[in-house]
NUDRENNU-788256 format. One line per field, with one value per atom (N, C-alpha, C, O): chain; x, z, y; atom name. Coordinates in Angstrom, 2 decimals. Layout:
<rs>
ch A / ...;
east X / ...;
up Z / ...;
north Y / ...;
at CA / ...;
</rs>
This chain:
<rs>
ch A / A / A / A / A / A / A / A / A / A / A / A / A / A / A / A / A / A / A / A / A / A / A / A / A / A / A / A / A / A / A / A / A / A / A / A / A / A / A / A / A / A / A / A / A / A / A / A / A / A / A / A / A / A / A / A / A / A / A / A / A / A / A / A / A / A / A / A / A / A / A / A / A / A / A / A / A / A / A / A / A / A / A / A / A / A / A / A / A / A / A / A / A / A / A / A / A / A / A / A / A / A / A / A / A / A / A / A / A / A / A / A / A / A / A / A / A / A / A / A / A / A / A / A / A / A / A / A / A / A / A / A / A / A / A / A / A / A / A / A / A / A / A / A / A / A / A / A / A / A / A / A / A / A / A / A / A / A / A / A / A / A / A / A / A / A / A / A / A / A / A / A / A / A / A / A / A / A / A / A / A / A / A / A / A / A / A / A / A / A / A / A / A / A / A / A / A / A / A / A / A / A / A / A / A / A / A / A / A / A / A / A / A / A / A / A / A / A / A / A / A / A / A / A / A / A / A / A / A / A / A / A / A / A / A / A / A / A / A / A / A / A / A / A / A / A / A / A / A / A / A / A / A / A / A / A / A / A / A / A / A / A / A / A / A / A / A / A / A / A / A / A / A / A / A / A / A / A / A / A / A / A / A / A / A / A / A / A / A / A / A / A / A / A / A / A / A / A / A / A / A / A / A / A / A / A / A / A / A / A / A / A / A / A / A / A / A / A / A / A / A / A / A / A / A / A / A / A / A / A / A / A / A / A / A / A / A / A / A / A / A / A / A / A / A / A / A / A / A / A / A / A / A / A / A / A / A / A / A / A / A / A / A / A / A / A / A / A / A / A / A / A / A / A / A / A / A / A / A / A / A / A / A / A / A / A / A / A / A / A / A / A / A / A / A / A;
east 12.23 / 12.42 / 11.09 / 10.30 / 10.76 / 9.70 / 9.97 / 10.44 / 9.68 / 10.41 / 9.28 / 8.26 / 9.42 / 8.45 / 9.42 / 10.58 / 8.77 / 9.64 / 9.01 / 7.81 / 9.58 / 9.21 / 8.68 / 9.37 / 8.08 / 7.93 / 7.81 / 6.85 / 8.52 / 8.44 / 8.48 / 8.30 / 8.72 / 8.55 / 7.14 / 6.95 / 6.21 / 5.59 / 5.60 / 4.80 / 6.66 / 7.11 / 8.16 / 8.97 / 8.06 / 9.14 / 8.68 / 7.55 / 9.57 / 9.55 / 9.09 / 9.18 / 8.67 / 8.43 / 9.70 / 9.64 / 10.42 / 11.66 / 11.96 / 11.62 / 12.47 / 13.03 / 12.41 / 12.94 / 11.14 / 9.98 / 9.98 / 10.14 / 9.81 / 10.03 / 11.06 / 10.85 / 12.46 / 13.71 / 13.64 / 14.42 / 12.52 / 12.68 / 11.68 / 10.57 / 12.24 / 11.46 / 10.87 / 10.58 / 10.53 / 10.33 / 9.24 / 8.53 / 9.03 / 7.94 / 6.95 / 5.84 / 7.04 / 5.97 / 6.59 / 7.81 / 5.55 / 6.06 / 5.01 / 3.82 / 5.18 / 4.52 / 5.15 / 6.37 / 4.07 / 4.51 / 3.97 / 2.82 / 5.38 / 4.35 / 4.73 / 5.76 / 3.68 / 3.98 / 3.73 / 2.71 / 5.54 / 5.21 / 5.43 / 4.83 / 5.89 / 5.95 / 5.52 / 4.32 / 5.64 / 5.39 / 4.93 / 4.30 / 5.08 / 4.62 / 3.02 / 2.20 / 2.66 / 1.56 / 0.00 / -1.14 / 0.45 / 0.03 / -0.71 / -1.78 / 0.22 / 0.13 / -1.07 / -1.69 / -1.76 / -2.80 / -3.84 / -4.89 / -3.74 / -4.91 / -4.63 / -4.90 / -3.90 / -4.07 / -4.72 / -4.91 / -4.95 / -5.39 / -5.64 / -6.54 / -4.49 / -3.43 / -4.36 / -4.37 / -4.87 / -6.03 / -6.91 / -7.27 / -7.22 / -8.79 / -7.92 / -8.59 / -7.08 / -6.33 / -5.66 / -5.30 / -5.55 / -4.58 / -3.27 / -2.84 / -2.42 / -1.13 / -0.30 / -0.42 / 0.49 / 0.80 / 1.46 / 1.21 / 2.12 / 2.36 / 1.28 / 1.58 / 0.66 / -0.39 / -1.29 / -2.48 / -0.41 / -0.75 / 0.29 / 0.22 / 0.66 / 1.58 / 0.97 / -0.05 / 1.19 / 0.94 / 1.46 / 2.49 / 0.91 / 1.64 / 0.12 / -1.00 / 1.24 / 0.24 / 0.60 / 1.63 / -0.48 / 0.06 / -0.61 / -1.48 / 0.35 / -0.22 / 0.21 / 1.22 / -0.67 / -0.04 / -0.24 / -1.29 / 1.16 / 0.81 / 0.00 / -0.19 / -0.64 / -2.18 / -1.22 / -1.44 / -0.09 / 0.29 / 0.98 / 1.23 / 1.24 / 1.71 / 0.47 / 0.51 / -0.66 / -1.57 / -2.05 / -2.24 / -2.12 / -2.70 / -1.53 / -1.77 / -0.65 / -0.21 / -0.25 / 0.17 / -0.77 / -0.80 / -2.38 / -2.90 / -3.11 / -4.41 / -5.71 / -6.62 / -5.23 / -5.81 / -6.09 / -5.66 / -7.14 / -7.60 / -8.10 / -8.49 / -8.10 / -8.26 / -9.64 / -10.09 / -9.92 / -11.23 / -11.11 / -11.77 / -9.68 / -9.53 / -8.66 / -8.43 / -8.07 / -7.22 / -8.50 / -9.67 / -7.92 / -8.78 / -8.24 / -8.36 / -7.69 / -7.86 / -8.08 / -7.64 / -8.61 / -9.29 / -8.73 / -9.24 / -7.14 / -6.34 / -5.02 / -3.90 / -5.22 / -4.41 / -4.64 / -5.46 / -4.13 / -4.20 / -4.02 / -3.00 / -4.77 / -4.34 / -3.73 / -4.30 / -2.68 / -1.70 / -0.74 / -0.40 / -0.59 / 0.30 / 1.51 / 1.61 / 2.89 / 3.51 / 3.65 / 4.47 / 2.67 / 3.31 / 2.97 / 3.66 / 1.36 / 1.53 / 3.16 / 3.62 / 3.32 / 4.64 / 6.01 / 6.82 / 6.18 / 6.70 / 6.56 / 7.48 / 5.07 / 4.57 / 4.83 / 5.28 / 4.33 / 4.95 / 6.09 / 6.30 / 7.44 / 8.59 / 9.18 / 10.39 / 8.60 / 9.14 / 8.14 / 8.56 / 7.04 / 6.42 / 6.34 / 6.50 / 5.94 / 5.54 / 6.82 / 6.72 / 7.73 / 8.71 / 10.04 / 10.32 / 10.91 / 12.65 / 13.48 / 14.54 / 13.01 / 13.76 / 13.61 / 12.38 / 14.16 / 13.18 / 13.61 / 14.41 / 13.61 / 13.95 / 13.50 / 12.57 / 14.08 / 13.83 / 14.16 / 15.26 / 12.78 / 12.86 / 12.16 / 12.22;
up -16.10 / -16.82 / -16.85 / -15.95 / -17.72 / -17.97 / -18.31 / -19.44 / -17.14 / -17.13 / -17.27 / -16.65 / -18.47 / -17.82 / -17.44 / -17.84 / -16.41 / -15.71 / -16.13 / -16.23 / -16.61 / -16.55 / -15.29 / -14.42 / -14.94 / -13.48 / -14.11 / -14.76 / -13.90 / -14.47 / -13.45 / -13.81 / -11.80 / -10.89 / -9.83 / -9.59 / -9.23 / -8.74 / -7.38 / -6.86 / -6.77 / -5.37 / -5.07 / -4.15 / -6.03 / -5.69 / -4.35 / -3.85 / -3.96 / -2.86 / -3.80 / -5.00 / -3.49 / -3.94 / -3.62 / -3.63 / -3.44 / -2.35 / -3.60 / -3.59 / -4.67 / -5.90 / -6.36 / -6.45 / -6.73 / -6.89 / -5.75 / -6.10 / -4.66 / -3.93 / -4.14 / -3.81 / -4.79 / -5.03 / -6.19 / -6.59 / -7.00 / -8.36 / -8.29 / -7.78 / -8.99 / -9.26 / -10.30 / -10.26 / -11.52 / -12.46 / -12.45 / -11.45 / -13.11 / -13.60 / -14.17 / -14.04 / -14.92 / -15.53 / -15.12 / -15.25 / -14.39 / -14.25 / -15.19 / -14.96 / -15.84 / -16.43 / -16.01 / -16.00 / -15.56 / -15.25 / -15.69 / -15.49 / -16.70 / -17.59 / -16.87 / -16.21 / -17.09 / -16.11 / -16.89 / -17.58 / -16.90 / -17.87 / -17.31 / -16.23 / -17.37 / -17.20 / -16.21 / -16.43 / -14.92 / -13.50 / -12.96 / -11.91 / -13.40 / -13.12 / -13.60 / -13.15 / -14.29 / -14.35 / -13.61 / -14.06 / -12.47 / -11.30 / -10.47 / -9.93 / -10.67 / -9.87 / -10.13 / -9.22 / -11.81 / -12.05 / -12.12 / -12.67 / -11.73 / -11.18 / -10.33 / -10.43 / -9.15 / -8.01 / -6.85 / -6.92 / -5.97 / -4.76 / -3.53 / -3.20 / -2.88 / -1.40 / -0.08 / 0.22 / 0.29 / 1.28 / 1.47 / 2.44 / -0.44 / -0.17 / -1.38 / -2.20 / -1.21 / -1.19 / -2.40 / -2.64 / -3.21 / -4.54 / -4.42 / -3.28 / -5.36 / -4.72 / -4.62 / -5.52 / -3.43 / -3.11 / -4.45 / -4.79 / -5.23 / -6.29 / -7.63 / -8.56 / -7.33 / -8.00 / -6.89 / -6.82 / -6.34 / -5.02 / -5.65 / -5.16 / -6.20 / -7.34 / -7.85 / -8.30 / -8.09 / -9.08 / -10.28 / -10.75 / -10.94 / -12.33 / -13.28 / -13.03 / -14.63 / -15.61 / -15.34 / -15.04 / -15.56 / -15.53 / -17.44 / -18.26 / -17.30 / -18.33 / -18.08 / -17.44 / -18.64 / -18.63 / -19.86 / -20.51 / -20.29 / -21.63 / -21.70 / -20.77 / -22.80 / -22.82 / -22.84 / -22.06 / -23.96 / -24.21 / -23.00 / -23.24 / -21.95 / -20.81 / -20.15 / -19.70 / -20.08 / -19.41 / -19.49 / -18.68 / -20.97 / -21.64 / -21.67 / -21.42 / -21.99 / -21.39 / -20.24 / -20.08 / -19.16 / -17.35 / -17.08 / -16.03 / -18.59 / -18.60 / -17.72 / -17.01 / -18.18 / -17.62 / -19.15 / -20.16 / -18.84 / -20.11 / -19.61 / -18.45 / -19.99 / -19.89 / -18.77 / -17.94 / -19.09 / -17.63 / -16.54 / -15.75 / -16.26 / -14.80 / -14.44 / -13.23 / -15.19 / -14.48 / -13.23 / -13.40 / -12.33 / -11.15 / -10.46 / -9.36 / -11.65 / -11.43 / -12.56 / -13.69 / -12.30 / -13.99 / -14.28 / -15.10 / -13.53 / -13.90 / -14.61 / -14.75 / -14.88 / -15.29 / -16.87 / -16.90 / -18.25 / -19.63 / -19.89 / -19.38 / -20.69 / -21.09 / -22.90 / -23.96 / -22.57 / -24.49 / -24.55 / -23.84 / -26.10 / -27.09 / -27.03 / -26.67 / -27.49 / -27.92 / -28.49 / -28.03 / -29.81 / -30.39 / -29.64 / -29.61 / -28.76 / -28.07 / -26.75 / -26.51 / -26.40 / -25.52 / -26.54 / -25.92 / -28.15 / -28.94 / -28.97 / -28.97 / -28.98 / -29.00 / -27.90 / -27.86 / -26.99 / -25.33 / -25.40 / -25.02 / -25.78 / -25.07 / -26.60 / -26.54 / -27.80 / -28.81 / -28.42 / -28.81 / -27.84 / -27.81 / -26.58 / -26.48 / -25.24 / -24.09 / -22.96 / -21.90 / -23.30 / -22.13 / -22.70 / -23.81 / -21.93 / -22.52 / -22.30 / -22.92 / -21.17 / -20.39 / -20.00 / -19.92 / -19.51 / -19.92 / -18.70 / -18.45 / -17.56 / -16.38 / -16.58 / -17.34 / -16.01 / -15.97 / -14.18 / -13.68 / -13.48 / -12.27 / -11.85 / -10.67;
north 15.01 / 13.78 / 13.02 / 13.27 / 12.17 / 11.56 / 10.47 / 10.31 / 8.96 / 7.99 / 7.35 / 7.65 / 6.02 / 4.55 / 3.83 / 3.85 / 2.96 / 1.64 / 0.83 / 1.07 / -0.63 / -2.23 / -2.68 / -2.15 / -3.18 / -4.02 / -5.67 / -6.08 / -6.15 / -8.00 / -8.80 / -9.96 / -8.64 / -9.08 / -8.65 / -7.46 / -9.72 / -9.49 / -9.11 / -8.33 / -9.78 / -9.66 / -8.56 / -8.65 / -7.37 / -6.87 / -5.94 / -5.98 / -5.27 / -4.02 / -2.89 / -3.14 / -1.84 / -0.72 / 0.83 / 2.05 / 0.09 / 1.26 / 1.84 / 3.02 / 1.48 / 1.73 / 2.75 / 3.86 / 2.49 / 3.63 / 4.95 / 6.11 / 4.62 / 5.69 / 6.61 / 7.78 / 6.20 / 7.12 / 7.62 / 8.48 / 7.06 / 7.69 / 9.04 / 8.91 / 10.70 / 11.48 / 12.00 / 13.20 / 11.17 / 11.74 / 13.00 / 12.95 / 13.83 / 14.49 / 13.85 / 14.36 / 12.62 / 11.56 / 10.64 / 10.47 / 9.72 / 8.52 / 7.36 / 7.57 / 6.61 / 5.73 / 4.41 / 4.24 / 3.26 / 1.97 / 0.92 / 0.53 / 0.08 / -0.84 / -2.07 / -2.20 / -3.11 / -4.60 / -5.19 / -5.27 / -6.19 / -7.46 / -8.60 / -8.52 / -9.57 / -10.83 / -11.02 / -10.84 / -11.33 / -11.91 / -10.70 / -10.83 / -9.56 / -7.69 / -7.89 / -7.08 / -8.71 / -8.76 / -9.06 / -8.98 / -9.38 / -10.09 / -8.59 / -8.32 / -8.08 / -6.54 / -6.05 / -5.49 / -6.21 / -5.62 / -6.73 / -6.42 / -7.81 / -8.93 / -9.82 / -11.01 / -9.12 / -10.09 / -9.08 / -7.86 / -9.84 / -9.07 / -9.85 / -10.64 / -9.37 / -10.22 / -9.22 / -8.03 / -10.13 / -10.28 / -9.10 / -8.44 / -9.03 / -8.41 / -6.78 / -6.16 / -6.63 / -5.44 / -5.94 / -7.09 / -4.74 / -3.94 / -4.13 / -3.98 / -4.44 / -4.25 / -2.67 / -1.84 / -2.44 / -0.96 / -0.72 / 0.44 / -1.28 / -0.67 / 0.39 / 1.13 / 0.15 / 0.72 / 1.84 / 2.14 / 2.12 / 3.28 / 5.10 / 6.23 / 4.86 / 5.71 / 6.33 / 5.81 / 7.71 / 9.43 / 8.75 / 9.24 / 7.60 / 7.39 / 6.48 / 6.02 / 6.71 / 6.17 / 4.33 / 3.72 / 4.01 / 2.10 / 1.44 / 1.74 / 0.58 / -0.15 / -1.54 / -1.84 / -2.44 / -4.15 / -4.63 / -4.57 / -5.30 / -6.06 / -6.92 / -7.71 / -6.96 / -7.91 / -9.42 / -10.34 / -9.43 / -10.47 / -11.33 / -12.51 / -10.89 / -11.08 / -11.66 / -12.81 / -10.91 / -11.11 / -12.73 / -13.63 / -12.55 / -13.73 / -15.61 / -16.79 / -15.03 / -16.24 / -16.73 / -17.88 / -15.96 / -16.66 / -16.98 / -17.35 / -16.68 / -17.00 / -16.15 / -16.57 / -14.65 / -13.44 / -13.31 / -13.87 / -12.16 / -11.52 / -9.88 / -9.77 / -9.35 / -7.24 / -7.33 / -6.53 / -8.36 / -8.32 / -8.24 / -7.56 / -9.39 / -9.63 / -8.48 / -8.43 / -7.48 / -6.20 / -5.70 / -5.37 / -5.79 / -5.44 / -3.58 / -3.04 / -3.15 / -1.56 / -0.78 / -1.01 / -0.07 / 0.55 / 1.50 / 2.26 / 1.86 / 2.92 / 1.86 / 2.34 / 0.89 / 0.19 / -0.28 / -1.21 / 0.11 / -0.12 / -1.19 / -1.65 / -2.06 / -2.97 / -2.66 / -2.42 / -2.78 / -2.45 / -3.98 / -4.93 / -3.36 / -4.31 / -3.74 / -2.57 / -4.68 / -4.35 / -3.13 / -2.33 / -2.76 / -1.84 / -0.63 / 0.39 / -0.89 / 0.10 / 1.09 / 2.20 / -0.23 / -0.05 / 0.75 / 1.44 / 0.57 / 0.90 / 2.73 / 3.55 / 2.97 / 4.17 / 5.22 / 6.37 / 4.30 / 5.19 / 5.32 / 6.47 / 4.65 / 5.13 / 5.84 / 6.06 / 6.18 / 7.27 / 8.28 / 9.36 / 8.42 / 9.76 / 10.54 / 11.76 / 9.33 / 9.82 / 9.94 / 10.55 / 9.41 / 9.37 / 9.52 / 9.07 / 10.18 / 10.30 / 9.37 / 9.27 / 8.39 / 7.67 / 6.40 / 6.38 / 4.65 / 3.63 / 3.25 / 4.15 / 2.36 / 1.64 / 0.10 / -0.18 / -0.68 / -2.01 / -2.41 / -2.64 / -2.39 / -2.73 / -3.82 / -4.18;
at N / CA / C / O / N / CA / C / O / N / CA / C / O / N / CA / C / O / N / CA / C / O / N / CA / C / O / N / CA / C / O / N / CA / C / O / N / CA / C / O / N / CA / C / O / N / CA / C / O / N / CA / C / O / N / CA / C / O / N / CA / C / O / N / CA / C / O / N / CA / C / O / N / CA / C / O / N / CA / C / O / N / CA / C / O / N / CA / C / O / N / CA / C / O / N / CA / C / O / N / CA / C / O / N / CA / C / O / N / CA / C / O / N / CA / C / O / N / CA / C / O / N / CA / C / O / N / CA / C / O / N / CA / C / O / N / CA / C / O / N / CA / C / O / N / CA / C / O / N / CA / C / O / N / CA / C / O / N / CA / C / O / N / CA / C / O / N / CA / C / O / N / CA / C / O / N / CA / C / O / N / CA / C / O / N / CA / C / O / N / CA / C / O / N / CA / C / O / N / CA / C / O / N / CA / C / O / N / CA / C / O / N / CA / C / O / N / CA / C / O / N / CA / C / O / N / CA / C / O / N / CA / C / O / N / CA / C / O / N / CA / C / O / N / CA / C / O / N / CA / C / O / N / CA / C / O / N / CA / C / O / N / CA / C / O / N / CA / C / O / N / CA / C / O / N / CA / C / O / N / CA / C / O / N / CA / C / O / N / CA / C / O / N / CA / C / O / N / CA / C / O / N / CA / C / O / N / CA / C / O / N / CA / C / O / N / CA / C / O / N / CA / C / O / N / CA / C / O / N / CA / C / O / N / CA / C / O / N / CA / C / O / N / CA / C / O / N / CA / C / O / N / CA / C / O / N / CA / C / O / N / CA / C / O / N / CA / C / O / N / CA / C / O / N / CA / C / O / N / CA / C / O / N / CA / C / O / N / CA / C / O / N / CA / C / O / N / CA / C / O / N / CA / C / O / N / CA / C / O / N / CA / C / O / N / CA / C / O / N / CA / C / O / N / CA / C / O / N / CA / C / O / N / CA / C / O / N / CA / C / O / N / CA / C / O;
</rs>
């Protein structure tokens, strides 16, 4: 199976992820998930982005909390649009999660 997940919470646990096995995992971060790819809690990445997976963050997400594709502080992390997110889940993945 070839799953992307939502991440829209910043504080979440990562346990969820641990039970999931996809063959592809892709992880897109939106709303408050956005944090994940520009914060950094004492000095350190968040473990979510410690994952065998593709990441992406919506720019438009980004941009309303007043981030911009600069401050993504991991460079395995995409910054896409909408329509990009449109594209990933008709081409790249079978399956959608909201965690």
């Amino acid at each position: 199976m070839k799953l992307v997940a939502f991440v829209s919470d910043y504080r979440m646990t990562v346990d969820t992820l641990d039970r999931l096995k996809p063959e592809k995992l892709g992880i897109i971060l939106v709303q408050n998930g956005v944090y994940h790819a520009t914060v950094k809690d004492k000095g350190n990445p968040s473990p979510l982005l410690d994952y065998s997976a593709d990441y992406y963050v919506l720019k438009d997400d980004l941009e309303t909390r007043g981030y911009t594709a600069s401050d993504v502080v991991n460079s395995k992390v995409k910054v896409i649009s909408f329509g990009d997110i449109v594209d990933l889940m008709f081409n790249d993945y079978d399956k959608s999660a909201w965690i």
